[in-house]
PDBQT receptor file of N, H, CA, C and O in Angstrom, charges set to zero:
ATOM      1  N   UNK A   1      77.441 132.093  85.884  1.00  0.00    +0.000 N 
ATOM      2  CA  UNK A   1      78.235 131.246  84.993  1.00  0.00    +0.000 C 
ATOM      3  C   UNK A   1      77.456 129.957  84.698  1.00  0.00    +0.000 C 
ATOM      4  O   UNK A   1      77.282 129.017  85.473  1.00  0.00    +0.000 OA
ATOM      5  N   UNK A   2      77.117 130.056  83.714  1.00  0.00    +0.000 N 
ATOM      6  H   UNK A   2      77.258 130.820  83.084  1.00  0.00    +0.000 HD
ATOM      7  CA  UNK A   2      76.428 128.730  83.260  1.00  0.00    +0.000 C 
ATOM      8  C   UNK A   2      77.242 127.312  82.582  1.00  0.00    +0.000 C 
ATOM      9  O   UNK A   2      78.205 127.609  81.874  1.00  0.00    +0.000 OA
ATOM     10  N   UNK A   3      76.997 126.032  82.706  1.00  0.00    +0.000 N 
ATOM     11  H   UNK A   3      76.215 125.790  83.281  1.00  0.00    +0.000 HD
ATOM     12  CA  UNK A   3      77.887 125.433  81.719  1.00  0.00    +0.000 C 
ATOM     13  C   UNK A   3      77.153 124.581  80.718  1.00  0.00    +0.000 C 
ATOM     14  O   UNK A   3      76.085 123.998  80.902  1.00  0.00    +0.000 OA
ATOM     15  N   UNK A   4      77.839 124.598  79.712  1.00  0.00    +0.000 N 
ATOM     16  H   UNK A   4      78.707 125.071  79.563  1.00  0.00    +0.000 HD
ATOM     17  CA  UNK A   4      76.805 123.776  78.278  1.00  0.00    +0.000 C 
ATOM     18  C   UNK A   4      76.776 122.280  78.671  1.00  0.00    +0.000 C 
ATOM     19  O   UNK A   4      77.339 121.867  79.685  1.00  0.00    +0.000 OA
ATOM     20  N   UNK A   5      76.215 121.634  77.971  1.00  0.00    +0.000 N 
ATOM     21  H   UNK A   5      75.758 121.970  77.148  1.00  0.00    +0.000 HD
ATOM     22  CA  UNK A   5      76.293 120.490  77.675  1.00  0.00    +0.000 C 
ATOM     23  C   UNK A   5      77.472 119.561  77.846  1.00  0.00    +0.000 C 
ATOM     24  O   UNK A   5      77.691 118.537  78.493  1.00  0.00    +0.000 OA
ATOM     25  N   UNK A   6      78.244 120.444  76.882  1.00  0.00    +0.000 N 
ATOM     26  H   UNK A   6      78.066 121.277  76.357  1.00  0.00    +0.000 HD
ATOM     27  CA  UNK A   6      79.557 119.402  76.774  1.00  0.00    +0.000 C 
ATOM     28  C   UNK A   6      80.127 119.877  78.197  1.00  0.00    +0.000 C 
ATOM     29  O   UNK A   6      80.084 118.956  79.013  1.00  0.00    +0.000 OA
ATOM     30  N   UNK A   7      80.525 120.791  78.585  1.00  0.00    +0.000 N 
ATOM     31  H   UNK A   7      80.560 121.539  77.922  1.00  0.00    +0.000 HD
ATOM     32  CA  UNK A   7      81.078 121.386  79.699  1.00  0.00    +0.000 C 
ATOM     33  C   UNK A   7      80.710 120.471  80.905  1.00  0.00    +0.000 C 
ATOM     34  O   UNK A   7      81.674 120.307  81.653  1.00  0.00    +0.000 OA
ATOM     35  N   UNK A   8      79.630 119.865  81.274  1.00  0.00    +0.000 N 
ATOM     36  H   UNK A   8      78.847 119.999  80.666  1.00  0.00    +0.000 HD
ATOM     37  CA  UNK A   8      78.810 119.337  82.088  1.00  0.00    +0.000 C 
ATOM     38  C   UNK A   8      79.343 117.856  81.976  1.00  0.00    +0.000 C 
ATOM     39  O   UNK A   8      80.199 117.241  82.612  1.00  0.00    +0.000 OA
ATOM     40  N   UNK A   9      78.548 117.529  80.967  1.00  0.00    +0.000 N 
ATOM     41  H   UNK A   9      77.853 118.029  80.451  1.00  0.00    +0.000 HD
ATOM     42  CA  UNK A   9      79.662 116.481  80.285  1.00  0.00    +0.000 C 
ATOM     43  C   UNK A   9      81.211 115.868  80.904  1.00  0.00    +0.000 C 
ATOM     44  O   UNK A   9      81.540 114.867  81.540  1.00  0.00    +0.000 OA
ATOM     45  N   UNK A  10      81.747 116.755  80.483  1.00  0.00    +0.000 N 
ATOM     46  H   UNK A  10      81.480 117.569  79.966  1.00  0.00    +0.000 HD
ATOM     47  CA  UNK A  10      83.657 116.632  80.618  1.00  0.00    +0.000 C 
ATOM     48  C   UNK A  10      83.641 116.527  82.024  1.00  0.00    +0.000 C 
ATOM     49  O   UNK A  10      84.650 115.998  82.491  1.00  0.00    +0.000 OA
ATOM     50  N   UNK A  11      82.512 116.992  83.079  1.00  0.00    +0.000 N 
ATOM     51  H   UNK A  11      81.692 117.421  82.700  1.00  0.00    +0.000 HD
ATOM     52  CA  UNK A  11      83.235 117.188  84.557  1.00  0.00    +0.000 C 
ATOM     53  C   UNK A  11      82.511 115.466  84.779  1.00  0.00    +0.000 C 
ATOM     54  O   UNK A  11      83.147 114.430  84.971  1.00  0.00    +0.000 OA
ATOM     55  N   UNK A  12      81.599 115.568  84.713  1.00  0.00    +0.000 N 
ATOM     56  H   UNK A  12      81.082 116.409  84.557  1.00  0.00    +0.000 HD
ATOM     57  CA  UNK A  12      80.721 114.036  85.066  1.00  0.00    +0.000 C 
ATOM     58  C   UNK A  12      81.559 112.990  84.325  1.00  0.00    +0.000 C 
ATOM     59  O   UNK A  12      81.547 111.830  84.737  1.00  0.00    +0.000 OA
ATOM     60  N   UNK A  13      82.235 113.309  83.332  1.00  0.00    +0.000 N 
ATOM     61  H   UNK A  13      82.246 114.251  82.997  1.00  0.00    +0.000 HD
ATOM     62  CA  UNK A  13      82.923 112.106  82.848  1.00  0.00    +0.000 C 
ATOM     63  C   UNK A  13      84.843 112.184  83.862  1.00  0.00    +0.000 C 
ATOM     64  O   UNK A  13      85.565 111.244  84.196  1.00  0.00    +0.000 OA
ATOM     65  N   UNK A  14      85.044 113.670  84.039  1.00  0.00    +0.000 N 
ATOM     66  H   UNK A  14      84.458 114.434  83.768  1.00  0.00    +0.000 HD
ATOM     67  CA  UNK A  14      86.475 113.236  84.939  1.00  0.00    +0.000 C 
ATOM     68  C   UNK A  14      86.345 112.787  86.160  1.00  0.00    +0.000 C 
ATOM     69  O   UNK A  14      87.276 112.364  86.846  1.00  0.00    +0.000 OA
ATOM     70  N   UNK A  15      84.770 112.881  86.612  1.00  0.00    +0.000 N 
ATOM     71  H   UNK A  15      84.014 113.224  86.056  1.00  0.00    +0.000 HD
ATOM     72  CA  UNK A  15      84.106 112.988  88.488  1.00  0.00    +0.000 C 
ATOM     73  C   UNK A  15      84.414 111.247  88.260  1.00  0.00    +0.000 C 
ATOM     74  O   UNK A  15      85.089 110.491  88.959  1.00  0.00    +0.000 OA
ATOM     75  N   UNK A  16      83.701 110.994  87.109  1.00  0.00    +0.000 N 
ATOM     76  H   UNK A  16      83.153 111.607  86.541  1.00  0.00    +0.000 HD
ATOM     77  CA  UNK A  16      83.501 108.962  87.050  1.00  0.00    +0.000 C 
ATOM     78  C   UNK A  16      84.506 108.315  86.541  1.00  0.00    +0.000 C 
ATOM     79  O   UNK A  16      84.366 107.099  86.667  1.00  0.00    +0.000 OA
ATOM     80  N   UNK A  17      85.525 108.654  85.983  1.00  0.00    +0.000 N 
ATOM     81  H   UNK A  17      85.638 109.642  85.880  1.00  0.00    +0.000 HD
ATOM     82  CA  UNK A  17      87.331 108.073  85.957  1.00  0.00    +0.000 C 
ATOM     83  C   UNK A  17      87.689 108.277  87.079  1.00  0.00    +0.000 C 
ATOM     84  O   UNK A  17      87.951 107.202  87.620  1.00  0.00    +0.000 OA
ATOM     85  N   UNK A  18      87.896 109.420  87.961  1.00  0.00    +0.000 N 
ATOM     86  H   UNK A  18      87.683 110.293  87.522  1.00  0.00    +0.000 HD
ATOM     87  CA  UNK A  18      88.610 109.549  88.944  1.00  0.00    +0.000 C 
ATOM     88  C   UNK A  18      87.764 108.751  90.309  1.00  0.00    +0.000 C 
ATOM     89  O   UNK A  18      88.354 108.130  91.193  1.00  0.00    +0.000 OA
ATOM     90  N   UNK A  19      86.554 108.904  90.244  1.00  0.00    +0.000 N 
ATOM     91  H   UNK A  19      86.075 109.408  89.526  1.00  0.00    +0.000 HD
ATOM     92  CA  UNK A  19      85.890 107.537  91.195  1.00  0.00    +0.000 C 
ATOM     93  C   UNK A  19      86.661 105.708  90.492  1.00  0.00    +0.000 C 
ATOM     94  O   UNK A  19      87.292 105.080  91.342  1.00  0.00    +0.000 OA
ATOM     95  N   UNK A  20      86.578 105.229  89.453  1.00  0.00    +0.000 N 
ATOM     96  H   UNK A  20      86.065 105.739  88.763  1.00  0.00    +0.000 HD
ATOM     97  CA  UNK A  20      87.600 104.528  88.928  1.00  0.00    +0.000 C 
ATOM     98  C   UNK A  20      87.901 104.460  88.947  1.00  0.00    +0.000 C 
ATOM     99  O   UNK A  20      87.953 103.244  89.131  1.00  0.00    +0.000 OA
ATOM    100  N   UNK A  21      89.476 105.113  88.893  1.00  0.00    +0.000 N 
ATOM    101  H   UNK A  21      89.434 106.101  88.743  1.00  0.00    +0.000 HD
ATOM    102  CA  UNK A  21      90.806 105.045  89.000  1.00  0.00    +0.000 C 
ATOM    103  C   UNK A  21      90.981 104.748  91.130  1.00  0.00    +0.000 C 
ATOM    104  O   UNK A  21      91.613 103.833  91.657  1.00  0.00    +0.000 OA
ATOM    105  N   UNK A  22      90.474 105.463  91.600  1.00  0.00    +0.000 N 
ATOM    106  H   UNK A  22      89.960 106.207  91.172  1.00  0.00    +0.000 HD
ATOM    107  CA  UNK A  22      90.422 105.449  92.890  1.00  0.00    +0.000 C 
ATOM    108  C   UNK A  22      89.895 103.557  93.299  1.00  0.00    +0.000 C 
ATOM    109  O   UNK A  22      90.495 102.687  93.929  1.00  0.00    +0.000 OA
ATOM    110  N   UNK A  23      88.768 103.551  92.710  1.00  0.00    +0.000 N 
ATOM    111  H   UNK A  23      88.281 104.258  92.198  1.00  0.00    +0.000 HD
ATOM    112  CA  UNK A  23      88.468 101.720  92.850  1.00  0.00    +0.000 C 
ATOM    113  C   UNK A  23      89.578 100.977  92.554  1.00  0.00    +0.000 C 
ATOM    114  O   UNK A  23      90.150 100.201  93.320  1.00  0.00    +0.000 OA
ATOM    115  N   UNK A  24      89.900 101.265  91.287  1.00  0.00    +0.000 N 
ATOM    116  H   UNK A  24      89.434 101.895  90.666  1.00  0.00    +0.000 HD
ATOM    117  CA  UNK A  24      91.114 100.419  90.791  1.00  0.00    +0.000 C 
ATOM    118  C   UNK A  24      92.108 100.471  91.829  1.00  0.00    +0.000 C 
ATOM    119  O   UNK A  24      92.250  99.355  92.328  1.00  0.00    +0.000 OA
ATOM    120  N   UNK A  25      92.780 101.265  92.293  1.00  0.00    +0.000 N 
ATOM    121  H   UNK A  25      92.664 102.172  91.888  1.00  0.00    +0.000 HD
ATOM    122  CA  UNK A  25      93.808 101.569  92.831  1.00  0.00    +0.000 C 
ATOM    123  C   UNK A  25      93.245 100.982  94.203  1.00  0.00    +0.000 C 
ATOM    124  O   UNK A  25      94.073 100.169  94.614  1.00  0.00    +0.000 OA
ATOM    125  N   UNK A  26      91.989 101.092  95.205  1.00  0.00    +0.000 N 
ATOM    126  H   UNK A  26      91.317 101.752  94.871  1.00  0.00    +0.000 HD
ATOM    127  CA  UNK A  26      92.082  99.928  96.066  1.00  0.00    +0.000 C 
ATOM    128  C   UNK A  26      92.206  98.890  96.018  1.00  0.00    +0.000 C 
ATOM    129  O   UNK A  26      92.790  98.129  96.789  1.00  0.00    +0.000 OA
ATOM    130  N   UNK A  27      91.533  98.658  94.861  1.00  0.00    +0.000 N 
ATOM    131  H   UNK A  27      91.059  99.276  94.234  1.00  0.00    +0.000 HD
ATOM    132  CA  UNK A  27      91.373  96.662  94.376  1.00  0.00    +0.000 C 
ATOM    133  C   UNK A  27      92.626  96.105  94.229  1.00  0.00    +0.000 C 
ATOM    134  O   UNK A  27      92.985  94.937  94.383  1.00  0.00    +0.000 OA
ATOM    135  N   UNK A  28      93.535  97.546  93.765  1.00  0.00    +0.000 N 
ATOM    136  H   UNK A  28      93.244  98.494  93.640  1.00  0.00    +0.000 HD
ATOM    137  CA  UNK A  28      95.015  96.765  93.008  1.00  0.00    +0.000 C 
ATOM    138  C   UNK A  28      95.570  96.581  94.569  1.00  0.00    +0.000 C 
ATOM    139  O   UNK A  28      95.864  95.442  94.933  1.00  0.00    +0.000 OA
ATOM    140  N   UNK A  29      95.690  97.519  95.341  1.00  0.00    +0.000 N 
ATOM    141  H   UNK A  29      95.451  98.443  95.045  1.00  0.00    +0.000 HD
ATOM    142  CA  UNK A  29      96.044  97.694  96.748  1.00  0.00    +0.000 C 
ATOM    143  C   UNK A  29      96.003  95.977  97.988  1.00  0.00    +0.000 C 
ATOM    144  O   UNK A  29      96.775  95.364  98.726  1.00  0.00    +0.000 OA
ATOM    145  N   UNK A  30      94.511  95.893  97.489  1.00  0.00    +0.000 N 
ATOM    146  H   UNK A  30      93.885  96.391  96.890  1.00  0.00    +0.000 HD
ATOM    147  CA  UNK A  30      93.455  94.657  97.920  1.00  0.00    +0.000 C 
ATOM    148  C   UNK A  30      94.516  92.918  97.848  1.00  0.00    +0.000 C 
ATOM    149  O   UNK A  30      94.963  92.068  98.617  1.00  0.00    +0.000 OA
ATOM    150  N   UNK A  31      94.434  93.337  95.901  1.00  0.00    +0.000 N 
ATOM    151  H   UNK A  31      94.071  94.028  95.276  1.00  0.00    +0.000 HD
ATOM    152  CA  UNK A  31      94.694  91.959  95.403  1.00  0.00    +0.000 C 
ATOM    153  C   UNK A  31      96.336  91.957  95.861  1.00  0.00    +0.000 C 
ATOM    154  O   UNK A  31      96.772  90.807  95.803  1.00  0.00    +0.000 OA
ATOM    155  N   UNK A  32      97.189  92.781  96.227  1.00  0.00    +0.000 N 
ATOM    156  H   UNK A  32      96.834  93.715  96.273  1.00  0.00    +0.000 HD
ATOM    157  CA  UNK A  32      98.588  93.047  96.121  1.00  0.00    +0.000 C 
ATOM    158  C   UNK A  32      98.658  92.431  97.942  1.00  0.00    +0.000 C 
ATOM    159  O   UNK A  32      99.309  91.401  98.115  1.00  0.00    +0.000 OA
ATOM    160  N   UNK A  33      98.273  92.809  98.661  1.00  0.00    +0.000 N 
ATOM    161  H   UNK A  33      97.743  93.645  98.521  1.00  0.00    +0.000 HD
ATOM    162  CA  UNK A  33      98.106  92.857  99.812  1.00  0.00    +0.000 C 
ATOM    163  C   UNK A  33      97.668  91.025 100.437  1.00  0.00    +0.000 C 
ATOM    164  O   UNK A  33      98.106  90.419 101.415  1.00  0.00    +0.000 OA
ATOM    165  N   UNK A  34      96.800  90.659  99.529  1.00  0.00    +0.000 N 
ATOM    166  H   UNK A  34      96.444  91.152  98.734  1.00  0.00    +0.000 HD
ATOM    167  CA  UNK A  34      95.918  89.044  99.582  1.00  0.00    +0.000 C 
ATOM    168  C   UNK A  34      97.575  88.295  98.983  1.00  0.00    +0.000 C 
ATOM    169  O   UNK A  34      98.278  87.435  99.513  1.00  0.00    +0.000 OA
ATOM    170  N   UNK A  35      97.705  88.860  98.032  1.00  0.00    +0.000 N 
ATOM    171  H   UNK A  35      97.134  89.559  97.602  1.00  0.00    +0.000 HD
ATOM    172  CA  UNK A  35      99.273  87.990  97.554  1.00  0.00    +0.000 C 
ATOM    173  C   UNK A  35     100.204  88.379  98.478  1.00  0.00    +0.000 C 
ATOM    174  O   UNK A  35     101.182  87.641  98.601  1.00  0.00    +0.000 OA
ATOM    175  N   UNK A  36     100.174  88.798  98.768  1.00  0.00    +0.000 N 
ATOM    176  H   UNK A  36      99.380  89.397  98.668  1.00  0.00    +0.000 HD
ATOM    177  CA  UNK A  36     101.572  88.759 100.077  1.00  0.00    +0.000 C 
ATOM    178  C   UNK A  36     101.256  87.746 101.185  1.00  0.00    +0.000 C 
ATOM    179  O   UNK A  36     102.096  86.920 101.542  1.00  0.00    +0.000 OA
ATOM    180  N   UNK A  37      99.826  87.836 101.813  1.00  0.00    +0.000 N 
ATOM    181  H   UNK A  37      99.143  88.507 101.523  1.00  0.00    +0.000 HD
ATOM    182  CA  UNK A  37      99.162  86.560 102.016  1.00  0.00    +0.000 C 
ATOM    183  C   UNK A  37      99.330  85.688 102.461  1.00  0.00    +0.000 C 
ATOM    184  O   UNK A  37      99.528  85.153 103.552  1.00  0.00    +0.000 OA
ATOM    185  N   UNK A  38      99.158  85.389 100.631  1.00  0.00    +0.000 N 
ATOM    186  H   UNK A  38      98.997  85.823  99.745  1.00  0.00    +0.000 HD
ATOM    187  CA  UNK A  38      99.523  84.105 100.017  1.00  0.00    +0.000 C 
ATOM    188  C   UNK A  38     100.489  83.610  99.885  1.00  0.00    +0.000 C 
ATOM    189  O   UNK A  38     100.365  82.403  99.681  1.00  0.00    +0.000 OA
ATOM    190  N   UNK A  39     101.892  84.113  99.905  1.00  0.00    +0.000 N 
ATOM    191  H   UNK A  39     101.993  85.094 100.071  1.00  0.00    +0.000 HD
ATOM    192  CA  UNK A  39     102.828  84.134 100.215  1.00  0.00    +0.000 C 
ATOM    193  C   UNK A  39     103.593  83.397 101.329  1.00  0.00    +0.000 C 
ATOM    194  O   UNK A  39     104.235  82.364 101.516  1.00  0.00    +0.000 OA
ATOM    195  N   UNK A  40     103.069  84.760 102.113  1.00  0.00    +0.000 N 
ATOM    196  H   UNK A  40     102.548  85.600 101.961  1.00  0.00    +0.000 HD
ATOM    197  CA  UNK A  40     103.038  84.065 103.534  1.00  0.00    +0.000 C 
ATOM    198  C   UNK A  40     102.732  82.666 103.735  1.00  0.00    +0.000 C 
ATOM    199  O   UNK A  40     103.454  81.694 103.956  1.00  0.00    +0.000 OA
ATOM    200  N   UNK A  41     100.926  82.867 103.547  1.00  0.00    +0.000 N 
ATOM    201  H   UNK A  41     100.340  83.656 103.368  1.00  0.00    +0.000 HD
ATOM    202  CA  UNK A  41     101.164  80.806 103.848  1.00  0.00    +0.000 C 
ATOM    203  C   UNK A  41     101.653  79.955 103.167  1.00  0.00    +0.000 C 
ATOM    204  O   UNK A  41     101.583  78.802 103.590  1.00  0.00    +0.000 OA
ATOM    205  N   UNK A  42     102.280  80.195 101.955  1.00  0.00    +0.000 N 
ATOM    206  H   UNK A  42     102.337  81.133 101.611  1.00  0.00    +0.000 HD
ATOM    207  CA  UNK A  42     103.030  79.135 100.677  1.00  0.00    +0.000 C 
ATOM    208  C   UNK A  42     104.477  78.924 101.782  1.00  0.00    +0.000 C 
ATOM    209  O   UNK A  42     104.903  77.927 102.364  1.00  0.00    +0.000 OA
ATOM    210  N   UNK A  43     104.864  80.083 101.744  1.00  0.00    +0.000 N 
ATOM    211  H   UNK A  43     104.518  80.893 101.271  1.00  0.00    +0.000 HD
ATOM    212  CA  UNK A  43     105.963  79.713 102.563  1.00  0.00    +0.000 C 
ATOM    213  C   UNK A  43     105.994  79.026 104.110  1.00  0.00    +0.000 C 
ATOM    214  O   UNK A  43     107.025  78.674 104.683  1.00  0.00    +0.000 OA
ATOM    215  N   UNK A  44     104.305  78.895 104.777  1.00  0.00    +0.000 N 
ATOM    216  H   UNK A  44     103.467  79.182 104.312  1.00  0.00    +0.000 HD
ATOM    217  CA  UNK A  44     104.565  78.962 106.255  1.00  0.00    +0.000 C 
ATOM    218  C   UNK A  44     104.352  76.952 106.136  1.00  0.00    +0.000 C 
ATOM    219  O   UNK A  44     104.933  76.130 106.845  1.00  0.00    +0.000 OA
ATOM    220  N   UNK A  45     103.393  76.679 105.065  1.00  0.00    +0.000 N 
ATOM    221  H   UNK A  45     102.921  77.346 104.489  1.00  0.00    +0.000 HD
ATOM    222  CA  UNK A  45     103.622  75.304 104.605  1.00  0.00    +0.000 C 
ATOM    223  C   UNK A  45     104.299  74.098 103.475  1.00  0.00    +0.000 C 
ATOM    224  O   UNK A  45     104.572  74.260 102.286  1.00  0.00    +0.000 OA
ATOM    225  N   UNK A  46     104.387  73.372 103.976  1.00  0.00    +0.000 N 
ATOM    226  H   UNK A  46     104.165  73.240 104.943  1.00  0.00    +0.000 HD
ATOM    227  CA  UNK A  46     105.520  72.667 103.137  1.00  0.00    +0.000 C 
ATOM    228  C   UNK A  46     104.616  72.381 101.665  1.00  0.00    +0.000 C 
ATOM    229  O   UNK A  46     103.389  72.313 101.731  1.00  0.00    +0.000 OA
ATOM    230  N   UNK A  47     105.428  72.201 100.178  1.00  0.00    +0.000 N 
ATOM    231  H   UNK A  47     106.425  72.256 100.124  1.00  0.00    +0.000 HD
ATOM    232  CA  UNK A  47     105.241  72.357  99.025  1.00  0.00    +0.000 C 
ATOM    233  C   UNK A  47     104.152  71.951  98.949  1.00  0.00    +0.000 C 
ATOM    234  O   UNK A  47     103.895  71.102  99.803  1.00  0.00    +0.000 OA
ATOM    235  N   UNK A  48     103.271  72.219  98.197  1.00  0.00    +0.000 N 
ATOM    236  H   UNK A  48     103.479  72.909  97.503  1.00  0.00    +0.000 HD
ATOM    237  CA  UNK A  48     102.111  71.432  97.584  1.00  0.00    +0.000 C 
ATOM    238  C   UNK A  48     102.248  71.024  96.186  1.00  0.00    +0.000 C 
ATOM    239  O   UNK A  48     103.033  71.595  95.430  1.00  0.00    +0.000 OA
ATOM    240  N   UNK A  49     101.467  70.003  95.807  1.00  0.00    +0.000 N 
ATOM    241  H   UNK A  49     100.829  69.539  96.422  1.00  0.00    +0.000 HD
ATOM    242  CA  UNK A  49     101.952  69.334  94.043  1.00  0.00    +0.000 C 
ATOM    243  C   UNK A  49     100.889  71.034  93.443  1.00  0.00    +0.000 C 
ATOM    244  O   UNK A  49     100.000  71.776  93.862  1.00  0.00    +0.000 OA
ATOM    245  N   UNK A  50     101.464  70.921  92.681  1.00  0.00    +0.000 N 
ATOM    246  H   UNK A  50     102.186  70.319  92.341  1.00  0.00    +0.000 HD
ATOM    247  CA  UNK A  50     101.026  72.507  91.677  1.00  0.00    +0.000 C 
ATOM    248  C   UNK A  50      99.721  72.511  91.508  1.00  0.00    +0.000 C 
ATOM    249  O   UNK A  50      99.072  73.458  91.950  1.00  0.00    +0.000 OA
ATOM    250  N   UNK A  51      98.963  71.230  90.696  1.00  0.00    +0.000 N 
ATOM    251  H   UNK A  51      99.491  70.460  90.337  1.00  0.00    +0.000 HD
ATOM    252  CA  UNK A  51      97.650  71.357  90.946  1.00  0.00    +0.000 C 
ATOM    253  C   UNK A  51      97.140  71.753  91.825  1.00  0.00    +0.000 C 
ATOM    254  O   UNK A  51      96.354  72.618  91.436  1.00  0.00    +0.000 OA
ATOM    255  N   UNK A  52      97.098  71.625  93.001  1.00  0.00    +0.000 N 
ATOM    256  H   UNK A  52      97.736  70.922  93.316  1.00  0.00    +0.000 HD
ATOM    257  CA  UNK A  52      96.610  72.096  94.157  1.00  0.00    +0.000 C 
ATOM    258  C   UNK A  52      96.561  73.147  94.386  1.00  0.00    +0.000 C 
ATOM    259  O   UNK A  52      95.566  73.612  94.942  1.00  0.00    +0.000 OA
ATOM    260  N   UNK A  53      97.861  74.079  93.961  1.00  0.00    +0.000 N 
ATOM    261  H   UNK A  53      98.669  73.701  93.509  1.00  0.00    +0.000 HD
ATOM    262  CA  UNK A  53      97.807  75.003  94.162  1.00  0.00    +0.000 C 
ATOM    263  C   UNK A  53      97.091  75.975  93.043  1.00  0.00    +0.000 C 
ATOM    264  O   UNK A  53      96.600  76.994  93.529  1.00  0.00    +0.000 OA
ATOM    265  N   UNK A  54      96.961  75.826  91.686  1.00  0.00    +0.000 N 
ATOM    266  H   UNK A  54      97.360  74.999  91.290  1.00  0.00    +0.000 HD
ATOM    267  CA  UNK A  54      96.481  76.027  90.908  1.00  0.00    +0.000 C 
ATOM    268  C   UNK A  54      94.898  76.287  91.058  1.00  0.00    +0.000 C 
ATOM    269  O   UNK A  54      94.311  77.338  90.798  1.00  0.00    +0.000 OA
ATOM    270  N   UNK A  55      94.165  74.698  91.695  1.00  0.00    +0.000 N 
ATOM    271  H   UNK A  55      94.642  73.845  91.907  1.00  0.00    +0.000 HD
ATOM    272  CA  UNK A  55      92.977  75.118  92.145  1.00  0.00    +0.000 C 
ATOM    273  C   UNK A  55      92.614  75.973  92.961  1.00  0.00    +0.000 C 
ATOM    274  O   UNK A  55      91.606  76.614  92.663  1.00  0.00    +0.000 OA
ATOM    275  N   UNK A  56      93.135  76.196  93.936  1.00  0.00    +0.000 N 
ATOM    276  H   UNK A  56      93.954  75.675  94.178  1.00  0.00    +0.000 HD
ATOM    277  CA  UNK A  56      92.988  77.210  95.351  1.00  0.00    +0.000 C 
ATOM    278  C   UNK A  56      93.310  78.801  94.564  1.00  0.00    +0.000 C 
ATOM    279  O   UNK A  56      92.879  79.881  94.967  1.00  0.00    +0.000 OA
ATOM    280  N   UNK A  57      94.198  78.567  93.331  1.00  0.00    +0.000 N 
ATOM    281  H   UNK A  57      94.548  77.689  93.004  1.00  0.00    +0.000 HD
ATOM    282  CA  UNK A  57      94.086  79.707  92.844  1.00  0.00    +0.000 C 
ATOM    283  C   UNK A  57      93.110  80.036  91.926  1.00  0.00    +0.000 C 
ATOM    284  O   UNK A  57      93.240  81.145  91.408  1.00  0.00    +0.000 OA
ATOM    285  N   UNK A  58      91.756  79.072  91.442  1.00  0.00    +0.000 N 
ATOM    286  H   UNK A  58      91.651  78.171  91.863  1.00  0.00    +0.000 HD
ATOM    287  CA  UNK A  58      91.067  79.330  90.352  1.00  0.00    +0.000 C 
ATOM    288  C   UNK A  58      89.730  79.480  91.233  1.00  0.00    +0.000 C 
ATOM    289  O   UNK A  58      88.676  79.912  90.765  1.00  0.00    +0.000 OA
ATOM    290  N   UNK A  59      89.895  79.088  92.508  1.00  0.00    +0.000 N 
ATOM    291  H   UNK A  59      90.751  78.737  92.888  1.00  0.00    +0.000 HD
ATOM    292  CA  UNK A  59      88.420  79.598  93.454  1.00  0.00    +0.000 C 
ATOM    293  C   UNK A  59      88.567  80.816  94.139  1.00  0.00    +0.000 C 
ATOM    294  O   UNK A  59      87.645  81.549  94.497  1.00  0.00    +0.000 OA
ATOM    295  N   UNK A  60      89.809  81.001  94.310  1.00  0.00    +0.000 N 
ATOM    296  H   UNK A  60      90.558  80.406  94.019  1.00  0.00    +0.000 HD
ATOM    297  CA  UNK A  60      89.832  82.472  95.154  1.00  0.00    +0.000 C 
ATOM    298  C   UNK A  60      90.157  83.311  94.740  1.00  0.00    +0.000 C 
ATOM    299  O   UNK A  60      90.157  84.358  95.387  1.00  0.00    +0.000 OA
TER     300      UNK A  60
């Protein structure tokens, strides 16, 4: 059984979405997981003025 071009093709292109989708889905896992967190310590310390918090959110 041989496969053409395109045939070859279609699998190397579902092999490299589904490696993708799999990244995505840790990263989303990752970033979901870091916000809970974050959470956590928003709540474990008393308010901060927003800027502050804003920055800590534009470095990390």
């Amino acid at each position: 059984m041989r496969n053409g071009p395109a045939e070859t093709n279609r699998l190397l292109t579902s092999r490299k979405s589904r490696r993708t989708a799999r990244l995505t889905i840790c990263w989303t896992l990752q970033r979901s997981s870091q916000a809970a967190e974050n959470l956590k310590a928003l709540n474990a310390r008393p308010i901060e003025p927003i800027s502050l918090l804003v920055e800590t959110e534009r470095s990390g």
